[in-house]
C-alpha positions, 0 to 999 in steps of 0.5 A: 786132650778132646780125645782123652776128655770124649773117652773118659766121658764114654766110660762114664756113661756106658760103663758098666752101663747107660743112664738116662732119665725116665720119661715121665709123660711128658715125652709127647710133646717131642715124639708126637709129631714125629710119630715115635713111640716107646719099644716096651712090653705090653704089660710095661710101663714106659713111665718113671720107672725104668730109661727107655732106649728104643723107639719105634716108628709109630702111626701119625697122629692128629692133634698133637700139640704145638711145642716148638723146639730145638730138641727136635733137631738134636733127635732127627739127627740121632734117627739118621744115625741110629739107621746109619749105625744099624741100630734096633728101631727108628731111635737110640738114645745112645746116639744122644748120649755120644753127642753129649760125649763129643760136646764134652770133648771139644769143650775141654780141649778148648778150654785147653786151648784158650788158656796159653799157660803152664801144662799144670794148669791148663790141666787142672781147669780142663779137669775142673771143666770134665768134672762139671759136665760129667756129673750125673745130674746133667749126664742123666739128661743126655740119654732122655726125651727132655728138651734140657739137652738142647738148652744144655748143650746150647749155653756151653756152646755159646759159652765157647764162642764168647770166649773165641770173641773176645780173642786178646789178638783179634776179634773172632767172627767164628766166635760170634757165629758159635755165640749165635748157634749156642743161643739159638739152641738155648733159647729155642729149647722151649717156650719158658726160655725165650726170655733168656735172649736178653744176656745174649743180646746185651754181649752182642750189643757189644760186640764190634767185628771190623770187616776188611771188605767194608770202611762205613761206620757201621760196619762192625755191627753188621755180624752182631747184629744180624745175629741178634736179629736171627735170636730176637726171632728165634724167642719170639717164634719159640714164644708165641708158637706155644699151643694154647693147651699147653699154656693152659694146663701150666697155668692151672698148675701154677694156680692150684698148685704151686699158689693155692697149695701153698697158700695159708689162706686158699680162700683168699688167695682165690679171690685175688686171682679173680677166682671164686673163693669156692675154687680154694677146695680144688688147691693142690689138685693138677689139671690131671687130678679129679675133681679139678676146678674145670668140672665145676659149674662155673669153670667156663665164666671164671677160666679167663681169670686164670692166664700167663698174665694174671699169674704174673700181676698176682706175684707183682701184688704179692711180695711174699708169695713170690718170695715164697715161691723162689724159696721152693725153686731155690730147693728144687734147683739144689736138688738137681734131679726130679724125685721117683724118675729111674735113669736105669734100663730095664735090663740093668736089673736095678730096682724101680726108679732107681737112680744114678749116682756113680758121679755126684761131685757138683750136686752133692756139694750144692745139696749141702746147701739146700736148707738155706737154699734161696739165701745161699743162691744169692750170695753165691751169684752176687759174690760171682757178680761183684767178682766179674765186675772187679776183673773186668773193671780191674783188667785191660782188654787185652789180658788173656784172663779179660774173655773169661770175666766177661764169660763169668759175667754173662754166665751169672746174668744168664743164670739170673734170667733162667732161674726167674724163668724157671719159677714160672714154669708147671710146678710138676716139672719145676725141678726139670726146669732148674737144670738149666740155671743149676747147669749154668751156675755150675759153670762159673767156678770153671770161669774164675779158676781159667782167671786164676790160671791166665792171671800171672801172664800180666799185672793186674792193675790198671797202672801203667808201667814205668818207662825208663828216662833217659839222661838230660839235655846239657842246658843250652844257653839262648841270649847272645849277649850273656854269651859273648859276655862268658866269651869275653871274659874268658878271652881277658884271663 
């Protein structure tokens, strides 16, 4: 089933062929440092318009920015085969596009594997899974400079391994590792999704590995938490190794345009952020646009006012704008892909910024819902919660359909988490940051339906089974003397 699932998921993305997503600048943050540059003509564009494939080995540079990731190790690793393949220049994007093929095939065939069912239904979710993963608002993001792939393919991984932890049989130490690696992946794709440590904490935190070697009480939580350290270090590191410029230009935008640019009163909205009410005349223009605040006079008495923080305290003070906000950050995660990007090759001859649609299953269902986005967000995770709950609840341990409750559950917390994570992120890339809540969400029918099929191995109900009674004893009489009188009198007659 793996190798069928990696097939199928190679015809769709090469056939006829490859998409990707453009670069819309944002690319230098990941090459920088590794001294990549675009293979383009030198009247060509390598932004928006068309999916660059090849880069080149470009001259180092000083001064690039700190963004630490693990996007980074996706992309070092496809350099060394790229050079292994005999590929043109120092990295293909192809390479990237493979490994998200493999990770679908390992996943479906496990998936396949956990589910100890009917061939029917163990197909039907292998199927309902490929479905998933092959649509092409998430395919598009394989073959791209973007750190979604890390965070992408991390939450899958981890997904399989809470799944392998919580084995009907026995509790999976493997399990617990690939939860780790999968989190760290996730975690660590981006400063923005540090705070999505907490879910991952909170399943290691119940977790109890027994090890053989070892009778202290403690001793099941030393491999949990050793990992919860290695994730608490890993969002700490992601969120404080962040270069300043970079925080700088997202607040800036988060003030002036996702704030400011939607405020029905720009002056006052100003002046509660600690700003002049004369800086309202700059709403809607990004740190990149002229004129912009930061060539006003006053800039330098007033730019500390601007902060992670105050962005923050000003949301908390103001219900409605913050309402507000995650009403546009609904729409954009039902949106799926960022708008004017291409995901074609120059060489398809497909027009400019063009995009892919040759699988549009899971996001054409949820832009049905885009015009009541928010409100439909939230009855989709509070329906999904309150399912979780009840099958867990409802469930005993060792029923084969338990794991995948609590992998629902986890997986609609974690969306929770990234999406309010996402709200905060720069508004110019605010629909990039929703594919990985967008992405998680869409897991979660794949969650029930693995339920559904597990859910005629065993009753579910918490009521025990009837055990069968045997006949009763023959009474057995205990006081001599009412003994010897039935012996007496039988002795008479």
């Amino acid at each position: 089933m793996g190798i069928i699932a990696t097939g199928a998921m190679a015809l769709r993305m090469f056939v006829p062929t490859i998409t990707g997503l453009a670069d819309d600048g944002s690319s230098h943050r990941l090459t920088c440092p590794l001294g990549l540059v675009p293979s383009v003509g030198s009247n060509e564009s390598p932004f928006f318009e068309f999916l660059v494939l090849r880069w080149n080995r470009g001259d180092l540079t000083d001064g690039c920015p700190d963004f630490p990731t693990t996007e980074r190790w996706l992309i070092s690793g496809a350099q060394i085969l790229t050079s292994w393949f005999g590929l043109p220049g120092a990295l293909d994007l192809r390479v990237l596009a493979l490994l998200w093929c493999l990770l679908t095939g390992v996943a479906v065939a496990a998936l396949f594997a956990f589910l100890r069912t009917t061939l029917v239904r163990r197909t039907v979710a292998a199927a309902a899974l490929f479905t998933i993963l092959a649509d092409s608002a998430f395919v598009d993001y394989a073959a791209s400079m973007n750190v979604q792939l890390a965070a992408m393919s991390g939450v899958l991984i981890a997904l399989l391994g809470l799944i392998l932890i919580f084995d009907p049989d026995k509790p999976s130490i493997a399990g617990c590792l690939f939860f780790t690696f999968g989190g760290v992946l996730a975690v660590g794709a981006e400063p923005g999704n540090a705070v999505l440590v907490l879910p991952f904490l909170f399943i290691l935190a119940t977790i109890r590995l027994p090890l053989p070697a070892l009778v202290s009480r403690w001793s099941c939580r030393l491999i949990p938490g050793a990992c919860a350290m290695v994730l608490t270090f890993v969002s700490m590191t992601v969120y404080l190794g962040e270069d300043t410029r970079l925080e700088d230009t997202r607040v800036y935008n988060q003030a002036f345009l996702g704030i400011l640019g939607n405020s029905s009163d720009p002056h006052k909205d100003s002046e509660d952020l600690g700003l002049p009410t004369t800086f309202a005349n700059y709403a809607s223009q990004s740190w990149w646009a002229h004129p912009t605040a930061r060539e006003d006079p006053s800039w330098l008495t007033h730019s500390r006012s601007i902060s992670t923080a105050s962005i923050r305290t000003y949301l908390l003070g103001h219900p409605g704008k913050a309402l507000d906000l995650a009403s546009r950050s609904a729409q954009d995660l039902l949106s799926f892909r960022p708008a004017k990007i291409g995901t074609y090759p120059r060489e398809a001859a497909n027009p400019p910024r063009s995009a892919d649609c040759r699988w549009c299953v899971v996001s054409a269902i949820g832009q049905i819902f885009a015009p009541r986005a928010l409100s439909a967000l939230l009855l989709y995770l509070s329906v999904c919660s309150l399912l979780a709950a009840v099958f867990v609840r409802a469930l005993p341990r060792n029923h084969p359909a338990w794991r995948f409750g609590v992998a629902a559950g986890f997986l609609t917390a974690l969306t929770l988490v990234a999406f309010v994570s996402a709200m905060l992120s720069d508004p110019l890339e605010s629909t990039k940051a929703m594919i990985l809540p967008a992405f998680i969400a869409s897991l979660l029918p794949a969650m029930f339906l693995g339920m559904w099929c597990l859910s005629n191995q065993q009753p579910l109900t918490l009521v025990p089974d009837p055990k069968p009674i045997g006949p009763l004893p023959a009474p057995h009489l205990q006081n001599e003397s009412v003994t010897a009188g039935l012996t007496h009198r039988r002795t008479n007659s």
